[in-house]
N, CA and C atoms as an extended XYZ file, in Angstrom:
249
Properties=species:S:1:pos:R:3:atomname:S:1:resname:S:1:resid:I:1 pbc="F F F"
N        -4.800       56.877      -46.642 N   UNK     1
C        -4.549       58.225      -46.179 CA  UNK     1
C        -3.033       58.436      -46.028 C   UNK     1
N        -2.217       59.640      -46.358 N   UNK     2
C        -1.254       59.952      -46.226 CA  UNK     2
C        -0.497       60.336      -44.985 C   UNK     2
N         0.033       59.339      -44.710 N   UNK     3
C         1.092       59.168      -43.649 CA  UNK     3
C         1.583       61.038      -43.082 C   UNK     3
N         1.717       61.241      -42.197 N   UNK     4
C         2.037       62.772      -41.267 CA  UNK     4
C         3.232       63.450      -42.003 C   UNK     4
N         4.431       62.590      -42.237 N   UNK     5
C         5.462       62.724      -42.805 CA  UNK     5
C         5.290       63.276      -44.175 C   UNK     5
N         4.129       62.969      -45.001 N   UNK     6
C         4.292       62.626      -46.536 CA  UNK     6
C         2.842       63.846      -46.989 C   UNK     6
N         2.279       64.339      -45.785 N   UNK     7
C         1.080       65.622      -46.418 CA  UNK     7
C         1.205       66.361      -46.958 C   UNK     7
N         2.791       66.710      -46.737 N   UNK     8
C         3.165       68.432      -47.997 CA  UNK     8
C         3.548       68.133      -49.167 C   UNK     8
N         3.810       66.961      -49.242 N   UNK     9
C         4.313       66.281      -50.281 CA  UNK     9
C         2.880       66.527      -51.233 C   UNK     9
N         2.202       65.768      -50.566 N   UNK    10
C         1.139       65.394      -51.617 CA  UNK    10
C         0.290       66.298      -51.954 C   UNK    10
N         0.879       67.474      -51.387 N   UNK    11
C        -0.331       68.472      -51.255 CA  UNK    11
C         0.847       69.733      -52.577 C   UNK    11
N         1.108       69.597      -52.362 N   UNK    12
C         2.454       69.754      -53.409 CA  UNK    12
C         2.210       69.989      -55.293 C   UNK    12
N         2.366       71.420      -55.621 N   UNK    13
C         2.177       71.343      -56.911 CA  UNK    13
C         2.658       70.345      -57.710 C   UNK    13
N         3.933       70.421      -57.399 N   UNK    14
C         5.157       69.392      -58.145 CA  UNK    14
C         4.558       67.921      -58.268 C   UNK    14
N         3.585       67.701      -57.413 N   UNK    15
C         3.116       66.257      -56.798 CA  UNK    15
C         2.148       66.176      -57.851 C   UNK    15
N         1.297       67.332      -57.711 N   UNK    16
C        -0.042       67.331      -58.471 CA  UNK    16
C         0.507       67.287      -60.147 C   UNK    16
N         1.244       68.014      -60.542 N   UNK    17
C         1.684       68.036      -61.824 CA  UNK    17
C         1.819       66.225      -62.341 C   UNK    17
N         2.666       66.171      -61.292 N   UNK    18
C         3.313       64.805      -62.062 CA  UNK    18
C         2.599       63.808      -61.975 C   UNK    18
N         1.095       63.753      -60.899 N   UNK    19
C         0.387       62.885      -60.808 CA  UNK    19
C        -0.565       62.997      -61.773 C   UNK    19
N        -0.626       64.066      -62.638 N   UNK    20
C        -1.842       64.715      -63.459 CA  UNK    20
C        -1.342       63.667      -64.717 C   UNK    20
N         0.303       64.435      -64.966 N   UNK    21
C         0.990       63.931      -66.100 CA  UNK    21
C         1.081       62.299      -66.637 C   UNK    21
N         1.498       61.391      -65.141 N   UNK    22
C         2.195       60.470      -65.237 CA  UNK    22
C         0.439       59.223      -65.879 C   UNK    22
N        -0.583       60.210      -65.050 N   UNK    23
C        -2.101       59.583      -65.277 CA  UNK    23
C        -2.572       59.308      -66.658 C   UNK    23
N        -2.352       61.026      -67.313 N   UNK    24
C        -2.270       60.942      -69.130 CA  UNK    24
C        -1.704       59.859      -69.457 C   UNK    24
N        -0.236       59.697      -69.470 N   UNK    25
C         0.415       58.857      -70.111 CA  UNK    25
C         0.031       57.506      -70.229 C   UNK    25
N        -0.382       56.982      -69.216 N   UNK    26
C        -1.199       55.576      -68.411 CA  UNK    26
C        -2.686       55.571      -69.163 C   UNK    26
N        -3.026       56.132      -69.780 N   UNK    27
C        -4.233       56.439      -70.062 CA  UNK    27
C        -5.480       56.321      -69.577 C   UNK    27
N        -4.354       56.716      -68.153 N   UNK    28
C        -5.699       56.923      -67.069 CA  UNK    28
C        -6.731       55.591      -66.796 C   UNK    28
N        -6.040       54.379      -66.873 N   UNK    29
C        -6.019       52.508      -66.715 CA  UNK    29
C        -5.114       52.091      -65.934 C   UNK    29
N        -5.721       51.551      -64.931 N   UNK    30
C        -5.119       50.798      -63.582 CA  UNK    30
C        -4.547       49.377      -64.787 C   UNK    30
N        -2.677       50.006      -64.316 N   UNK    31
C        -1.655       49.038      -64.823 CA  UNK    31
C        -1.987       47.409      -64.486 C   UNK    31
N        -2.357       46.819      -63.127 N   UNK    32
C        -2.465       45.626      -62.726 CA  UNK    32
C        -3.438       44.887      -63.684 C   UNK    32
N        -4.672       45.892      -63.723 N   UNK    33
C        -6.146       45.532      -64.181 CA  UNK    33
C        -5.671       44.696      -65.780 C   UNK    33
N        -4.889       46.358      -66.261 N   UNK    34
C        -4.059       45.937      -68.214 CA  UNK    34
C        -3.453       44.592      -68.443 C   UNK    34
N        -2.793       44.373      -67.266 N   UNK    35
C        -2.149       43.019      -67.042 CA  UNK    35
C        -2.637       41.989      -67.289 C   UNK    35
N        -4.200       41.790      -67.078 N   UNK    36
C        -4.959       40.628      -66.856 CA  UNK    36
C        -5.950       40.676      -68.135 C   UNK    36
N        -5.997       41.998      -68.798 N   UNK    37
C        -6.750       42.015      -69.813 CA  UNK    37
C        -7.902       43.203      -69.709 C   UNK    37
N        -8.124       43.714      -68.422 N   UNK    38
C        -9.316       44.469      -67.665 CA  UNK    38
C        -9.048       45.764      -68.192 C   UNK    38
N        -9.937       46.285      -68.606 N   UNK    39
C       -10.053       48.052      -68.404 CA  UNK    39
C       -10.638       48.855      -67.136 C   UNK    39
N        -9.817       49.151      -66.469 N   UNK    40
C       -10.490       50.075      -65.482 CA  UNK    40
C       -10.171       51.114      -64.865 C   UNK    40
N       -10.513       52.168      -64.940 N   UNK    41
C       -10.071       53.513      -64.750 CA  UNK    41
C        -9.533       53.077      -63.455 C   UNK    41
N        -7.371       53.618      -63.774 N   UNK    42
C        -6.741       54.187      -62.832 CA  UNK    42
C        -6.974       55.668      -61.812 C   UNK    42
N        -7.223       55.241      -60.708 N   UNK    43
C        -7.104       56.120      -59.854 CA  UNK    43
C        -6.123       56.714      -58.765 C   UNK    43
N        -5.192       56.229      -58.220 N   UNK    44
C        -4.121       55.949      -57.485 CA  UNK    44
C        -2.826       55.727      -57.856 C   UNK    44
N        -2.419       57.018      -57.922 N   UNK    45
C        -0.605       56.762      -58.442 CA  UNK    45
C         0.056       56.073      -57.146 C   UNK    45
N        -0.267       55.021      -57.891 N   UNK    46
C         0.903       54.463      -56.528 CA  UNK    46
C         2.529       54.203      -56.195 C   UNK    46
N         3.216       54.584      -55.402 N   UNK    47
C         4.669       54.768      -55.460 CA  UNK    47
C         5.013       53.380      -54.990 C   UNK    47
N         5.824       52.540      -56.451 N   UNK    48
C         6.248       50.881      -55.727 CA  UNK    48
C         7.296       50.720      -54.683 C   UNK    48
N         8.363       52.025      -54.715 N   UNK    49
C         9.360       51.650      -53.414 CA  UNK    49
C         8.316       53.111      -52.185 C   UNK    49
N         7.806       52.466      -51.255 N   UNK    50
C         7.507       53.096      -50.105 CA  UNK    50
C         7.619       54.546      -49.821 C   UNK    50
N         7.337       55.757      -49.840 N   UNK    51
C         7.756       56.743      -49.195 CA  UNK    51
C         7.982       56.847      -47.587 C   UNK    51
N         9.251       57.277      -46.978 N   UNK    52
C         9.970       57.313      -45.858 CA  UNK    52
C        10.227       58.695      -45.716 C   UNK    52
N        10.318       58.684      -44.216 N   UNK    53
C        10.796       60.187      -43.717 CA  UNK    53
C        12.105       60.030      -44.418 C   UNK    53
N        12.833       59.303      -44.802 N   UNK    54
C        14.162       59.610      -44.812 CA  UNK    54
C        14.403       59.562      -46.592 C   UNK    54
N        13.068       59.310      -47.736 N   UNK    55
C        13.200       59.491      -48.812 CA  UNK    55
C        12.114       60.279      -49.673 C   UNK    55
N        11.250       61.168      -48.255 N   UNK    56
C        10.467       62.056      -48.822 CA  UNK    56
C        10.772       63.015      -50.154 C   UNK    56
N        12.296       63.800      -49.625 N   UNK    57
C        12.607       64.995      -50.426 CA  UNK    57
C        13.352       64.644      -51.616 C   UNK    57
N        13.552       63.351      -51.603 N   UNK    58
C        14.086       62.752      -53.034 CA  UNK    58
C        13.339       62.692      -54.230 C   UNK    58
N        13.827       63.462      -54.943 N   UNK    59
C        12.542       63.283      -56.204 CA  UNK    59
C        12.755       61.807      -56.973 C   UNK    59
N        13.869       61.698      -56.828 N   UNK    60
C        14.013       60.194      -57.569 CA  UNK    60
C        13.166       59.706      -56.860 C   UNK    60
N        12.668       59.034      -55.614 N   UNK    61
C        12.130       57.876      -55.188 CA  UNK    61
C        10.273       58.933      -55.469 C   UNK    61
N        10.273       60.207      -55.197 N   UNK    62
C         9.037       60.595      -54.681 CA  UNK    62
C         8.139       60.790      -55.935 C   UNK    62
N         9.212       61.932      -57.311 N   UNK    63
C         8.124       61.952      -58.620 CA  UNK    63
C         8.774       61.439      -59.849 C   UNK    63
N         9.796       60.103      -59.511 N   UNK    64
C        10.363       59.362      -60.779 CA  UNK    64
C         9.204       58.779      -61.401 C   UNK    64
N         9.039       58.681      -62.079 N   UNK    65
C         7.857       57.385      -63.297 CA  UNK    65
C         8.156       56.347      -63.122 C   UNK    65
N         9.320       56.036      -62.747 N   UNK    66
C        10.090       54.515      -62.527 CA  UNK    66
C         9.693       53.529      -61.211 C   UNK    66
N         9.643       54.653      -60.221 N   UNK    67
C         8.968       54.532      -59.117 CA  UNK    67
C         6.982       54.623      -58.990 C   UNK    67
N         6.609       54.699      -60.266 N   UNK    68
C         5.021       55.040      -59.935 CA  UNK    68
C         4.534       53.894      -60.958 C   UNK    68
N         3.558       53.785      -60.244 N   UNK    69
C         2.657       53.257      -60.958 CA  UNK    69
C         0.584       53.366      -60.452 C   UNK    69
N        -0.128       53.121      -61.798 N   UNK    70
C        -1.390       53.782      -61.929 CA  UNK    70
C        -2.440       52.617      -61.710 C   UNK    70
N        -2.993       52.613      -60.648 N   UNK    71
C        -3.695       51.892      -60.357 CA  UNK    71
C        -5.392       52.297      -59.655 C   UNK    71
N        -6.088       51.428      -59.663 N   UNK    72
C        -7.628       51.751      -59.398 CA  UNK    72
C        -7.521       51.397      -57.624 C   UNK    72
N        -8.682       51.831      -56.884 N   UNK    73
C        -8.386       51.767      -55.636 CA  UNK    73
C        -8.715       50.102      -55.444 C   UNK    73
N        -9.613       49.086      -56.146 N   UNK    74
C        -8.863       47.775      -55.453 CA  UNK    74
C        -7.738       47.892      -55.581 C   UNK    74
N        -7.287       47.626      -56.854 N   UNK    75
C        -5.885       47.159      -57.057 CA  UNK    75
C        -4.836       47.794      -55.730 C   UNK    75
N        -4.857       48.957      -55.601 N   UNK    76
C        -3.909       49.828      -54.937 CA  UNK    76
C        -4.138       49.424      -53.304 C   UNK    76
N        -5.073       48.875      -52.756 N   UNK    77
C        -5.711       48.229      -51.784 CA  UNK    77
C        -4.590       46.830      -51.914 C   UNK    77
N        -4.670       45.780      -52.632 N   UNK    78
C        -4.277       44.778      -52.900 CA  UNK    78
C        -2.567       45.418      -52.370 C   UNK    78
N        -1.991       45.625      -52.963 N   UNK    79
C        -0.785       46.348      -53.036 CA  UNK    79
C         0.027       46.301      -51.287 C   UNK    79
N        -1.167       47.545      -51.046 N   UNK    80
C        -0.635       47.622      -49.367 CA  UNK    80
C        -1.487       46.673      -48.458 C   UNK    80
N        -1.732       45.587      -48.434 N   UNK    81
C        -2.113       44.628      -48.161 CA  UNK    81
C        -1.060       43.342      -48.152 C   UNK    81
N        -0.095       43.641      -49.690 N   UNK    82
C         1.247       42.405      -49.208 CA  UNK    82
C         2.402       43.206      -49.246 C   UNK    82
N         2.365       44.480      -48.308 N   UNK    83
C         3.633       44.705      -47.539 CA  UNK    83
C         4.200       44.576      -46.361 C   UNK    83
């Protein structure tokens, strides 16, 4: 669930666009799963550096591609589990 700080964000056309977009490109396959050989529908754009009150309004950290990655809800589970 999205942190208090980070709801308008996500609620956010700009958010939705790029989460729609960045999903296509990924072909909509959890990146970790591809890694190992697995096919399994990505669900969870997940952002690898953290969103912070203090790097919400940054689009670099918030809708870079560089910063995202497409993952299924284990995987994305796994994730925030070793932070």
């Amino acid at each position: 669930m999205a942190k208090q700080f980070s709801r308008s964000f996500y609620k956010s056309k700009e958010w939705e666009d790029c989460r729609a977009a960045f999903m296509a490109n990924r072909g909509y396959l959890c990146e970790d799963c591809l890694k190992r050989g697995i096919y399994t529908p990505g669900k969870e754009v997940h952002h690898i550096e953290e969103l912070t009150p203090a790097n919400i309004t940054n689009p670099e950290k918030t809708l870079a591609w560089s910063n995202l990655c497409l993952l299924c809800h284990e995987c994305h589970r796994i994730r925030h589990q070793h932070r």
